[in-house]
N, C-alpha and C positions, 0 to 999 in steps of 0.2 A: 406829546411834544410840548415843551413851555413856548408858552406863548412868551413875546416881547417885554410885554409887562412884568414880568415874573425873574426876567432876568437876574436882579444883584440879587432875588435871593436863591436863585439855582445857582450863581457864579457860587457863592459862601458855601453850596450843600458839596460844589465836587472838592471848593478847598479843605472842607471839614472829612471828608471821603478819603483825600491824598494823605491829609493828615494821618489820620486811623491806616493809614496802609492796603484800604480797597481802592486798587487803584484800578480795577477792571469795571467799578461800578463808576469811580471817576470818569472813566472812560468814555463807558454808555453816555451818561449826563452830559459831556461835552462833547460827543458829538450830538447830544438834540440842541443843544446850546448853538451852535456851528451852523448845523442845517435852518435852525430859526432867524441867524443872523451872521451869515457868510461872512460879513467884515470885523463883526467882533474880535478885535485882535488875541484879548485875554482869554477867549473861549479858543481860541486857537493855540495858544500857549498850556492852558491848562489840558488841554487834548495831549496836546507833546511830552508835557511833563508824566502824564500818568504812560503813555506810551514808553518813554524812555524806563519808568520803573518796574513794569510789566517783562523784562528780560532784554539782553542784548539784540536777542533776534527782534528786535522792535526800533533797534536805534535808527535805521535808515528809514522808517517810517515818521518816529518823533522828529528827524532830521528836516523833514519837509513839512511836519506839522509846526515847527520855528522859524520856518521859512514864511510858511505862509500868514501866520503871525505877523512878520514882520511887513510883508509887501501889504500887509491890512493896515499896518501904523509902523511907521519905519522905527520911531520912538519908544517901541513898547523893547526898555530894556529887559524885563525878563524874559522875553523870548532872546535876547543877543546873546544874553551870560547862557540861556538854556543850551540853544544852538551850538556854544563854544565850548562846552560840555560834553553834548555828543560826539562834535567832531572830534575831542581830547580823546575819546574812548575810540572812535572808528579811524584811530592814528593817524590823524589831521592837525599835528600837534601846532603846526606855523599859523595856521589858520586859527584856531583855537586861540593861541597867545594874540595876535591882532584884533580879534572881535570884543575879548578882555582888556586890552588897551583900548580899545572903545565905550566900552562900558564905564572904563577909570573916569576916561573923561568927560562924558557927556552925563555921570553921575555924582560926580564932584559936583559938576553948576549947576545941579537941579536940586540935590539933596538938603536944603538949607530950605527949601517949599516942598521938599517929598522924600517927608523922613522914613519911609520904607525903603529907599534906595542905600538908604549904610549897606543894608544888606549885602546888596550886590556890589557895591563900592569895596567893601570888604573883603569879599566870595574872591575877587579879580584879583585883589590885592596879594591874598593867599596864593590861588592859583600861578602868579608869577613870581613867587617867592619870596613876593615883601613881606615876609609874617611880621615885622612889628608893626607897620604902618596898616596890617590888619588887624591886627591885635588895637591899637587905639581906635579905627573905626570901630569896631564891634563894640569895643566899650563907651562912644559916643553913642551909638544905638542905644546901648542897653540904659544909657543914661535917662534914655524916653518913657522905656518899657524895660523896667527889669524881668517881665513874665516873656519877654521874647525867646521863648527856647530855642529856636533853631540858630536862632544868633550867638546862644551862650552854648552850644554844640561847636556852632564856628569860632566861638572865642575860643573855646580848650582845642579845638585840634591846632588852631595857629600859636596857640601855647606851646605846647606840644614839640610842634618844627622852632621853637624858635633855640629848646632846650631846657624848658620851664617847664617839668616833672610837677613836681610837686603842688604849681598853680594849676597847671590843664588837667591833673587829677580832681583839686577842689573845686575847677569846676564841672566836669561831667558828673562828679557826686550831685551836686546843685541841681545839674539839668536834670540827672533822673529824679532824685528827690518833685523836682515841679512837675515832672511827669507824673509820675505816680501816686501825684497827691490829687488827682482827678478836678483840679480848678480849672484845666483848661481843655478836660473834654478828651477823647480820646486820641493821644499823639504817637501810636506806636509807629507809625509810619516814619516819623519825624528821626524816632529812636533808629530805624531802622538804616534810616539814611546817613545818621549818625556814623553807624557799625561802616556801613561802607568807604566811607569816605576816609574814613580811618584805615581800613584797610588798604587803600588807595594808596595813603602818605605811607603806609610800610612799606608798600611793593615799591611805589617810586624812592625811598628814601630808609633801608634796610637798620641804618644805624640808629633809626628810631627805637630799635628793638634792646639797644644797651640803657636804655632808662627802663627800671622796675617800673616807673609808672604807667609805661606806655602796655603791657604786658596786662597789669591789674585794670587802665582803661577797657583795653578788647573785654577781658575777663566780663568786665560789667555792662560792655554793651551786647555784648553775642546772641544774639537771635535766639538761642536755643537756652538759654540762661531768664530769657524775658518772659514773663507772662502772656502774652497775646503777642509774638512777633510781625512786624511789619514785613514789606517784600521790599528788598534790601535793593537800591542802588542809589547812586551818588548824586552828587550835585545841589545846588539851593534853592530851597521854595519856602515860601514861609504864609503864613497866615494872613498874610498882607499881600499877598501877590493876586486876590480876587478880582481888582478893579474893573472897570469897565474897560 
């Protein structure tokens, strides 16, 4: 079991875990994480997260691993956006939209001292169909960190809805190019999550499917097209969401 001490660098080993797409070994690690320190919020978030990608028969699980997250730090926004994620999928869509109106704003006035927050600033933004005003989030983000991949996965899908083909193609080329050019370590999981969420904005929004671009996207994100596939579902985590 990790002892206390040991913690930020076991939080880093499951983000790098979720990343790569072992999200069962995520798992294991945060729950020793959990049981070493019951209040640790993010260890409780990161439990949920790989929960939730582990398969639908896990959302009602992840569902109270966000919960509990939260009643640890009421503030720890990645468990709200996580939370309002699974309820979206467990057709809790009112609730889902409220928790994302939350997220909006209590990530707006933080994000100017916790520039990991565009993310989810963003993610919400998307979520309730401001795709432009997440589309400039994202690209304030990526102003930080151009190597943000999961951000520049969430700039091309809000690309994408907005009706910009031909840019949300250039950039998922981008993201997998950074993927696959091994600078940042194994992200198939990242990809993976990529392919889903995409999949998502079809089901929800079918006329997606009249941009060729949208079509050659899936083509290059599809699981079965990747080299090491991740275990595919939705939602935002990124490499930044380790903290304490």
């Amino acid at each position: 079991m990790a002892g206390t001490d040991q913690l930020p660098d076991v939080m880093d080993r499951i983000t790098a875990l979720s990343d790569a797409g072992d999200h069962a070994a995520a798992l294991r690690l945060a729950d020793e994480v959990v049981a070493a320190d019951p209040e640790r919020a993010a260890a409780h978030t990161a439990r949920a997260w790989a929960l939730e990608n582990l398969g639908p028969e896990h959302l009602p699980q992840a569902r109270y691993a966000y919960r509990d997250a939260l009643r640890s730090d009421p503030t720890e926004l990645w468990a709200k956006e996580g939370l309002s994620t699974v309820l979206r999928k467990l057709g809790q869509g009112d609730e889902a939209d409220e928790l994302c109106r939350e997220v909006i704003e209590e990530a707006a006035a933080r994000a100017a001292s916790e520039v990991e927050l565009l993310e989810l600033l963003g993610w919400c933004q998307y979520r309730l169909g401001q795709h432009e005003e997440a589309s400039t989030t994202f690209r304030r983000a990526l102003a930080t960190d151009p190597d943000w991949v999961s951000v520049r996965f969430d700039l091309a899908l809000a690309l994408l809805c907005e009706g910009n083909g031909p840019a949300a193609l250039a950039e998922y080329a981008a993201c997998l190019a950074l993927a696959d050019s091994g600078r940042l370590g194994p992200v198939d999981g990242l990809v993976a999550v990529a392919f889903d969420d995409l999949e998502t904005a079809i089901a929800e929004h079918p006329g997606l499917l009249e941009m060729p671009e949208t079509t050659t996207a899936r083509d290059l994100l599809r699981p079965a097209q990747r080299p090491d596939p991740g275990l595919p579902m939705g939602g935002s985590w990124s490499v930044r969401a380790s903290g304490s």
